[in-house]
N, C-alpha and C positions, 0 to 999 in steps of 0.2 A: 654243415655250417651255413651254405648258400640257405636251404630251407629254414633253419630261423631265423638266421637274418630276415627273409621275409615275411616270416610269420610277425618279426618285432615290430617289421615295417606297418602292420595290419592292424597292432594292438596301440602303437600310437597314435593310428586313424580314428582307433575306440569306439569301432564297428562290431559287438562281439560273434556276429553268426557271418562271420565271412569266411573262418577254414576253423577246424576242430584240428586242436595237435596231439600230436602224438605220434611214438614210435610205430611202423605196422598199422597204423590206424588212416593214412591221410588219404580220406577222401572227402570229397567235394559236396559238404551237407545243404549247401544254399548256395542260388543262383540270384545276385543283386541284379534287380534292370537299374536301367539308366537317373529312373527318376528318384528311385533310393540313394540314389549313390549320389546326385548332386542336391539333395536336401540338405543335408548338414551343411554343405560348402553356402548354401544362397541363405540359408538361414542362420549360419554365422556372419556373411555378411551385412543383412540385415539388423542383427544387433548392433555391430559394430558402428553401424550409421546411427542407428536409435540412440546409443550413449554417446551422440557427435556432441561437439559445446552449442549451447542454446544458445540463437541467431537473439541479437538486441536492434534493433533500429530508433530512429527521432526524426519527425515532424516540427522541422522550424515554420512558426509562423508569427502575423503581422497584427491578425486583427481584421473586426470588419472595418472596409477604405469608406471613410468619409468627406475627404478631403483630395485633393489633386492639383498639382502646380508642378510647374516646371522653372528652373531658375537662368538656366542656358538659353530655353527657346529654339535650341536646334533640330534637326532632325533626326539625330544619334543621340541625342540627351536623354536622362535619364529620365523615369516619371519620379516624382517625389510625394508618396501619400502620408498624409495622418489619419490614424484608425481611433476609433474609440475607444480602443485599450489603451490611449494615448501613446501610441508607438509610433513615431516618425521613421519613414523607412524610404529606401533609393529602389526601384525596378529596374531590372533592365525590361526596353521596350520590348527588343524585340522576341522575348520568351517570358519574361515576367518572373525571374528569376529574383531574389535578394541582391543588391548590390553591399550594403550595409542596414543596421538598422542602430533605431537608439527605443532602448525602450526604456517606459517611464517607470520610476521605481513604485513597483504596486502595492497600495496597504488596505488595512482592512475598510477603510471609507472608500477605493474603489473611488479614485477620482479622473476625471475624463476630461478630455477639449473642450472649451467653449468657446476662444475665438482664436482665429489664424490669421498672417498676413505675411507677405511675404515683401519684407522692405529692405531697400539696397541688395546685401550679398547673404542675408541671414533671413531665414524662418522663426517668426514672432509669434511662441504659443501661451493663450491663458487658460489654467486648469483651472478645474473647478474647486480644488484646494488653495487657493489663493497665490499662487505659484505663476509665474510670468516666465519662459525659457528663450533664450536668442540661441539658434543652434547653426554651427554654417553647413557648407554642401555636403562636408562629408561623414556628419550626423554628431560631430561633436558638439558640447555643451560650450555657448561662447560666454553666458552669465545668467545668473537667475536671481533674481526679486521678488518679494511678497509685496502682492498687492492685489485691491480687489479685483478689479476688472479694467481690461485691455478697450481704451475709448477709441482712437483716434491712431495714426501712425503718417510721418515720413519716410523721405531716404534717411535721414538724418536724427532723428531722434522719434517717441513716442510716446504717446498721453495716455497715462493708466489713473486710475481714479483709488485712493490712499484706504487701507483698509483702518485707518485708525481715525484720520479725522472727515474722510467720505472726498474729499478736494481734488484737484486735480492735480496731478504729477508729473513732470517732464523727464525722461529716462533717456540718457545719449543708446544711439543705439548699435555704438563702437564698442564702451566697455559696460554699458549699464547704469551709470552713476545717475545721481537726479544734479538737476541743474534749471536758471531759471533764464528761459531766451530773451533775448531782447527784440527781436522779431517774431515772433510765434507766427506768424503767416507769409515767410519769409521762402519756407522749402515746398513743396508742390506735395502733395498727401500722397497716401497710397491708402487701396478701398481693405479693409476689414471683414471677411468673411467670419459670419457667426453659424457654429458649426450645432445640426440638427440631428441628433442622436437618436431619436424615434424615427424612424424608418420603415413605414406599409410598404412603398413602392421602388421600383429600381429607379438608382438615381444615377444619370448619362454625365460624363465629362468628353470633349471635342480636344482629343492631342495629338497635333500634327499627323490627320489626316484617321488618325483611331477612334474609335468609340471606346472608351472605358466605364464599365456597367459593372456599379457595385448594386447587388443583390441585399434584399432584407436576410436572406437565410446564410451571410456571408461571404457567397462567392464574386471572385472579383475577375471579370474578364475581359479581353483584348477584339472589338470586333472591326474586322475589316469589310465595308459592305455589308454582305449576309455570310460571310465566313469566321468563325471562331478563333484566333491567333493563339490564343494561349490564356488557362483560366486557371487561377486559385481557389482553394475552398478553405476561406479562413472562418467558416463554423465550428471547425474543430479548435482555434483558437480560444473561443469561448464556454469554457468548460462549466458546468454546475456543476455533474458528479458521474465519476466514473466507475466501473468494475470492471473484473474478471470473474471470466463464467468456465471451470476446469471439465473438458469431458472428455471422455475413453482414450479420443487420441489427437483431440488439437483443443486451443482455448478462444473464447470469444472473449472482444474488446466491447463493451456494449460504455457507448459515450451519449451522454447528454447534453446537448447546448440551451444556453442562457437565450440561443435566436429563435431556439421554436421547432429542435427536430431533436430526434434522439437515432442511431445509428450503430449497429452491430460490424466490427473490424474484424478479421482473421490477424489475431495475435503473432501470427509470425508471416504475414505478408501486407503491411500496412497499404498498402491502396488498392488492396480487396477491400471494397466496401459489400459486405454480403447483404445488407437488407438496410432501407433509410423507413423513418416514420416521422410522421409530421404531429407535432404535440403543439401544446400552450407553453408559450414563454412561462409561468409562473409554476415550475417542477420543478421535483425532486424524486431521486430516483431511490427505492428501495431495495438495500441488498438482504436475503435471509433464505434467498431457496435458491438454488442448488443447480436451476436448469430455469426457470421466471425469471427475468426482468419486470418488476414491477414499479410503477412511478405513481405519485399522485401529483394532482393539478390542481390549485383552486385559483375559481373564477367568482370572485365578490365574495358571498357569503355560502357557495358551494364547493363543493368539493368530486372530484373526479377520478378514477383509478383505472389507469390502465395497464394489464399485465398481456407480455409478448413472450415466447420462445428464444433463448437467446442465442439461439444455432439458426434460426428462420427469419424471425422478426412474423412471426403467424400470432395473432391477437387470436386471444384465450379470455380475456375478459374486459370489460368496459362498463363499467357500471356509473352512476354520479348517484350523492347526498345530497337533498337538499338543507341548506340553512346547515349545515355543519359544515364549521372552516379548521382542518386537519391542523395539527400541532406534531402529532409523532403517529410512522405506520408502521406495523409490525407485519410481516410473513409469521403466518403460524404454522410452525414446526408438527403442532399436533394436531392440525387441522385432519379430516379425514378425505378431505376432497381433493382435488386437485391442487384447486389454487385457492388460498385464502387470507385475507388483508384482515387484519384489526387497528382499526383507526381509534384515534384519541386526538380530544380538544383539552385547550387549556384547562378548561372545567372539570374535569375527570369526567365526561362521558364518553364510553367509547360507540364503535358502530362496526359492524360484521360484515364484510362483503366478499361475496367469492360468485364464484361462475355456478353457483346453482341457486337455487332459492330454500328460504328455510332454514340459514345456515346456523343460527342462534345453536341449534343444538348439536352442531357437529367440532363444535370446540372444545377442547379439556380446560378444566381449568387451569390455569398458568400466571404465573402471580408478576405481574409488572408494576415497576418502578415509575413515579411522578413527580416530577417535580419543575424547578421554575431556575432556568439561569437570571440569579439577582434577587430570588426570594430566599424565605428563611426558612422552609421548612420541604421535606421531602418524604414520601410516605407510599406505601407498596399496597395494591388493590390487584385485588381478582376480577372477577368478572361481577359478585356478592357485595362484596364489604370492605373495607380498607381494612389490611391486616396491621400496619405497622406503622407509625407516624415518631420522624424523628425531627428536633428543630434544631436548626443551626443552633452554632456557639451568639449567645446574646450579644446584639449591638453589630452578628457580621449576618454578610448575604453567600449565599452558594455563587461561586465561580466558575467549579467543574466538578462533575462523575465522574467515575473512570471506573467501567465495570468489564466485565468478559465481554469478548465480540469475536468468538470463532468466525471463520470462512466456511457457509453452508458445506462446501467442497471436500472439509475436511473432516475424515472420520476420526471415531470415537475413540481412537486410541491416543493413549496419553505418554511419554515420557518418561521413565524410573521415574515413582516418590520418593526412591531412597539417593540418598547420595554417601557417599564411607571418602570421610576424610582422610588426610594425609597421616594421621596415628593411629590409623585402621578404627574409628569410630563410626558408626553409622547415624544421621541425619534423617528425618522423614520428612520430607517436602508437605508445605502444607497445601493442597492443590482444592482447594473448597471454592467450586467454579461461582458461588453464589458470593463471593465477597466481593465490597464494593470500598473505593475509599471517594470521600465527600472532600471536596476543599472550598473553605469560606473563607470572608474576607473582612476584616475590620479596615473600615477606611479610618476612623479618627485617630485607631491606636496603633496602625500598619503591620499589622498581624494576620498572617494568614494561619489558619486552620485547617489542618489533613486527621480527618477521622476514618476511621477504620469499622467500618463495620459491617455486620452477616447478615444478607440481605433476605434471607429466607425467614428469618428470626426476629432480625430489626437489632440486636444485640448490639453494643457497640464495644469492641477491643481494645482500643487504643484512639486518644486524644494525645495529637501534638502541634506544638504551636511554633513557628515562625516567626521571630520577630523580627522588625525592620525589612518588612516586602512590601512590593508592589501587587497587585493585583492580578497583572496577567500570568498567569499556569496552562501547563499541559501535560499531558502523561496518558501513561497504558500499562496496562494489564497482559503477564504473562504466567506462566505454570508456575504458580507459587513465588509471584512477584509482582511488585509494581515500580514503576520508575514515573517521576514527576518532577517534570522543573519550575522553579520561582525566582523571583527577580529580587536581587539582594540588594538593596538600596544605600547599606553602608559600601560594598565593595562596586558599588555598580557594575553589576555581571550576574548574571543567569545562576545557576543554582540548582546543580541535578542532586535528587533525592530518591535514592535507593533502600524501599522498603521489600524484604527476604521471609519470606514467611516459613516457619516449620510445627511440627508437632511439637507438643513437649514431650522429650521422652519417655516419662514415667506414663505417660499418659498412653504413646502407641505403642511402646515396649508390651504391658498388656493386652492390646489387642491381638499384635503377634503370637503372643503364649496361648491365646485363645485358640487361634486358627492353628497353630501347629500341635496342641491337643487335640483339636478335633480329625488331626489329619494321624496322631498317630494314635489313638481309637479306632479308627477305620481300619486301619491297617491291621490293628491287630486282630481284631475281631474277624474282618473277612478274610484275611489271608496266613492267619497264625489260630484261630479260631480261639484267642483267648479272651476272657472277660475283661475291661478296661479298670475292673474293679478290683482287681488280684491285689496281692502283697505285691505285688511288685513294685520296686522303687523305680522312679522313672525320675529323671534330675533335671532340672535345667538351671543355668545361673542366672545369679541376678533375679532370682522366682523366688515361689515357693517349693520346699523341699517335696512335696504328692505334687503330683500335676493332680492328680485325684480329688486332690482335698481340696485348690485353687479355686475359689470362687471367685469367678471375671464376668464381668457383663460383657454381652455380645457384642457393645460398641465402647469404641474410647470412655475412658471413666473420669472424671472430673469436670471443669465447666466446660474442656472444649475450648478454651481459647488458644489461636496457636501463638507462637512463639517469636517475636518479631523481633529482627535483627536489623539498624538502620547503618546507612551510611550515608554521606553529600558529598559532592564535588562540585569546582567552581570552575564552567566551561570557559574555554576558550573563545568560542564562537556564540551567537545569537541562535537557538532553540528555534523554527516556527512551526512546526510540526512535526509528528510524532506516530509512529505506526509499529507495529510490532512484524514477525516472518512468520509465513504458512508454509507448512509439509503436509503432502496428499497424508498420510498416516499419522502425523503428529509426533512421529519418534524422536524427530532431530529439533534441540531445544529452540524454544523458541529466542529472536535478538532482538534489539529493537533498529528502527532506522528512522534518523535524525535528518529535515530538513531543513538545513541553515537558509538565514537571511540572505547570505548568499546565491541561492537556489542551487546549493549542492548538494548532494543526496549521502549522506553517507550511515555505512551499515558498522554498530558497534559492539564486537563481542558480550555476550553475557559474563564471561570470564573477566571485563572490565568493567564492567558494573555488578560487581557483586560485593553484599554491605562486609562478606568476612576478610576482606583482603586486609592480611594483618599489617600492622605498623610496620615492624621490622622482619627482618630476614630471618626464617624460619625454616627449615625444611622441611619439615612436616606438611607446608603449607604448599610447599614448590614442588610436592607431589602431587598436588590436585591442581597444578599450574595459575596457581593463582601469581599475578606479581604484586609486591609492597605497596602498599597505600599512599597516593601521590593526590595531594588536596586539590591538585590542578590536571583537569582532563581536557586533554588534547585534542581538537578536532578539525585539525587541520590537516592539507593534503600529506604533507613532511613526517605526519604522526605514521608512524609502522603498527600504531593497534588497532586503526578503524581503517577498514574500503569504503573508500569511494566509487560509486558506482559512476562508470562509463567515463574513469579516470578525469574524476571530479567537472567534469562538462557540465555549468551550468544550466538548471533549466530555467526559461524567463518566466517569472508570476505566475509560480506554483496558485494552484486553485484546490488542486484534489489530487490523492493519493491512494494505491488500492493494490493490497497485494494475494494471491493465490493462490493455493498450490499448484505445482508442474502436474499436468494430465497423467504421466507414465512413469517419474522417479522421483526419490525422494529429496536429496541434498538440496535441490534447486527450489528457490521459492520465486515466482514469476511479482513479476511490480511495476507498474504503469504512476506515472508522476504529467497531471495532466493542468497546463498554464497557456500560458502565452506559444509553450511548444510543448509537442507530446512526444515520452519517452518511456519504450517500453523496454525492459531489462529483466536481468535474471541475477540471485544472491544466491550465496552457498554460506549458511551461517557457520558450518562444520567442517566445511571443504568439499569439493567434489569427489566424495568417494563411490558416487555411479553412474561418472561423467567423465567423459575422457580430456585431454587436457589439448589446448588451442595449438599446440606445435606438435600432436600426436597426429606421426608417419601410416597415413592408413591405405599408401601405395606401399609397403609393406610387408606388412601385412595380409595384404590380398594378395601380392607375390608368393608369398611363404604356404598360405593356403591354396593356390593354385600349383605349387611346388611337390607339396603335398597329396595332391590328386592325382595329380600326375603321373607319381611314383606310387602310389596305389594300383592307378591303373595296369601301370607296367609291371607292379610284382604281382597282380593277380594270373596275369597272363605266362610268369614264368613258374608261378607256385602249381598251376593247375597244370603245365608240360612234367615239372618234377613228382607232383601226384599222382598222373599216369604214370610215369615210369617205373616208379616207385612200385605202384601196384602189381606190375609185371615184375 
């Protein structure tokens, strides 16, 4: 009994050439060294590290410092900067830390400081959106007023000049109110710093005994003498456009700033800055290949492209156009060379540039999309001739596309097309990567328009209209779906719109019959060696009675249009962006994730945006986990059907959003959200099913497997005494 017991001991290790059993038979067929024997142990623990939970970090920042004052005047006082993101913020001196900040609420006009002053106990800022703010020390808001511009200022009150009739205005500068003095030269001024946003040169402030050196590239730093105290790099604050670059076994953060550099991050060590490059303020950075970062530049009426490595920051190409000012650049996928740009102007011209010469002819053809946000018409050209030309709905302009935008990263694999409902019916997803849907806009009649149509064709499926919207939309494109919000002007509130695409049955039901004809011909023929021509009845339902006699065309039969299933809900929260989730494989569905006005990120099942969630309570339905259709969707933190990521931690003045597949698994979809602050994070649209979970015991574990070894070791040593024995 001793001897199997240890033999059991040996098969749980699940080693199987460590002892051969048997009655009369135990001898010694293999001799393990040391370094077989602790493989499996280092390389289970190894995995176990590998499937740890994905590290997330955030970069809080200010902005570049334009401004500088102090309110105290002491020696332990705080510094008090204004940045051109118009963010008012507190330092501490001695490390340059956040004390607080107030940031400005950011919108698409991107409006910034133009004059400051620091009168009595309050900071007096005029934006360039007509906006006046009194704020006190501790970065609250003490009142705010439209008005043009900030003239003049006391302890006591201050003269801003009226945006309606151009005059001057008296404003207390207690609570704000206007009022008219009876001395107007009565309180003693205070000076009005007007604040200069263009920045070539470093610009020096003198506080209490420091040097403070704001940088044109951002950085804001503390100098003592010729010693450096402590330095920020609020370049990263100013985002144009970000990515992720996924490779074998870690990811690159490749960021662009608006001040003139572009910069590759190690995604899971954020102040590893691995490689900096110095560009033109006036980029934009092109995502489409896989392992390139590529941006273009224009400077007047040229244009410039520069492509880098985005593990190195090693420049692969630099080429410039003259007299062509870029509008859209593409990475081509089917280029032959390395690296390859296809440029377009608003004109439909395009222009070819890659790192060799000659390249005109090493393009396939590839049919892209043109068109004009605010124009009426949209239309698909090759590299020849325009193949398709479609015109908005009469009297509206285009607003938004919304077409495929895989992650270079991610492969070619796709997701079940079938889905089997809850009454055991089968569904074919309609996954036709070339559809596109169009949204126009009638301003006089307030009607927006969502067309549907196949971009490869020009076809259009479906026209539907919206009545009573506003103009601004946005939406994406996932595996046989679209989601798109609009602004409902009777209910004042947002307005998600859930279009579900499928085959029509009759339509891929045939197909099927095809393919599994042809699959049982083969079979017969080479492995039964019968004719597919026999009497034989061969049945299938829902067919024809011969599969022999079924005459099917090799591809879906009828027009091909698929089969559109809508639904709408009326959000909770304000819409500003909109991105969908990547998996290295593409297997796990894709969701979308919603950034509110708030700057909160949050990730929404597709199980909750789906158009078939019936009315009422069904079972049938609450086997495919659908819940009841609720006209009001929830997206607030309190909601239990959407994550928020990084437990809804706002981010300030979202800019850019960018998500990628995990280098090594699939559940996790990596997502960088890049504003006023950078935050890099990880979503599980599905759940972490090859991810271990945040309170998962991995001392252990390692216990249990070194437990394990142990008792290996020690049964090998007594198996091999009992198999000499045994032998004698």
């Amino acid at each position: 009994m001793v001897y199997y017991g240890i033999s059991f001991v040996h098969n749980i290790i699940g080693i199987s050439d460590l002892l051969p059993i048997g009655v009369g038979k135990a001898k010694r067929a293999h001799s393990m060294k040391s370094t077989e024997l602790l493989t499996p142990f280092f390389f289970f623990l190894s995995y176990v590290i590998s499937v740890s939970v994905c590290a997330s970090w955030s970069r809080t920042g200010i902005g570049r410092v334009v401004w500088v004052s102090s309110l105290d005047h002491g020696i332990d006082s705080n510094v008090f900067v204004l940045t051109a993101k118009s963010t008012l913020a507190s330092l501490h001196v001695s490390n340059g830390s956040i004390v607080w900040r107030s940031p400005y609420p950011i919108s698409d006009d991107e409006p910034h400081p133009i004059a400051v002053t620091s009168a009595g106990s309050a900071l007096v800022i005029s934006f360039s959106d007509n906006r006046i703010r009194a704020c006190l020390k501790n970065g609250s808001v003490q009142w705010e007023i439209r008005s043009c511009e900030l003239l003049r200022a006391t302890n006591e009150f201050i003269v801003v000049r009226s945006c309606e009739s151009g005059e001057e205005a008296y404003t207390r500068l207690s609570n704000g109110e206007y009022f008219h003095p009876a001395d107007k030269n009565s309180a003693s001024s205070v000076a009005v710093d007007r604040i200069q946003l263009n920045q070539e040169n470093e610009r020096v402030w003198d506080f209490n005994g420091l040097a403070l050196v704001s940088h044109p590239d951002g950085r804001f730093e503390a100098h003592k003498e010729s010693e450096i105290l402590w330095s920020r790099d609020e370049g990263f604050a100013h985002p144009t456009d970000v990515a992720l670059y996924s490779h074998s076994d870690f990811s690159v953060l490749v960021f662009l700033s608006e001040l003139g550099f572009m910069a590759g991050l190690d995604a899971t060590k954020p102040e590893n800055v691995i490689w900096r490059e110095t560009v033109q303020t006036n980029c934009r950075l092109v995502q489409g290949h896989a392992e390139i970062a590529v941006v273009t530049c224009i400077t007047g009426k040229d244009t410039t492209v520069l492509a880098v490595r985005s593990w190195s920051g090693e420049e692969v190409l630099r080429k410039s156009v003259s007299n062509f000012k870029v509008w859209r650049a593409e990475v081509e996928n089917e280029c032959h060379t390395s690296i390859c740009v296809q440029l377009s102007d608003y004109l439909g011209a395009s222009h070819i540039v890659s790192n060799i010469n000659n390249t005109q002819e090493t393009v396939d053809d590839a049919i892209q999309l043109r068109y004009e946000v605010g124009g009426t018409k949209i239309s698909a050209i090759d590299k020849k001739s325009v193949l398709w030309q479609i015109n908005a709905v009469p009297s509206s302009r285009i607003v938004l596309v919304v077409y495929e935008n895989r992650h270079p990263s991610e492969h070619s694999l796709f997701p079940p097309a079938v889905r089997v409902t809850g009454d055991r019916r089968v569904l074919f997803k309609d996954t036709n990567p070339n559809l596109i849907l169009i949204l126009s806009y009638d301003e006089r009649k307030k009607k927006m328009y969502a067309m549907l149509v196949d971009g490869s064709s020009g076809v259009t499926h479906q026209l539907v209209e919206h009545p009573n919207s506003g103009p601004a939309a946005i939406g994406v494109k996932g595996d046989g779906w679209f989601v798109y919000t609009t602004w409902n002007i009777g209910l004042m509130a947002y307005e998600s719109n859930i279009v579900d695409l499928y085959r029509q049955p009759e339509i891929h039901a045939s197909w099927v019959q095809e393919r599994l004809r042809q699959n049982i011909i083969e079979y017969l023929t080479i492995f039964k060696g019968l004719s597919p021509w026999n009497e034989e009845k061969l049945y299938m339902s829902n067919s024809c009675s011969f599969i022999s006699k079924c005459e099917v065309d090799e591809k879906p039969v009828g027009d091909g249009r698929p089969h559109v299933v809508r639904s709408s809900a009326i959000l909770t929260q304000t819409v500003v962006a909109m991105t969908t989730t990547s998996t290295k494989l593409g297997i796990t569905e894709r969701s979308p994730l919603f950034v509110l006005d708030s700057g909160q990120i949050t990730l929404v099942p597709k199980k909750l945006l789906d158009a078939r969630r019936p009315r009422d309570t069904n079972p049938a339905y609450g086997a495919e986990y659908l819940k009841t259709y609720n006209p009001l969707l929830s997206l607030r933190p309190t909601s239990y059907d959407n994550t928020f990521l990084e437990n809804g931690i706002p981010v300030a003045g979202i800019r850019s959003i960018s998500c990628a597949p995990h280098p090594s698994r699939e559940s996790p979809s990596q997502v960088v959200i890049a504003g006023l602050d950078l935050l890099y994070t990880h979503v599980h649209p599905i759940g972490k099913f090859d991810s271990l979970s945040s309170d998962f015991n991995h001392s252990t574990i390692v216990l249990m497997i070194a437990g394990l070894l142990i008792s290996y070791m020690y049964s090998e040593g007594l198996l091999r005494k009992l198999s000499l024995s045994r032998s004698w």
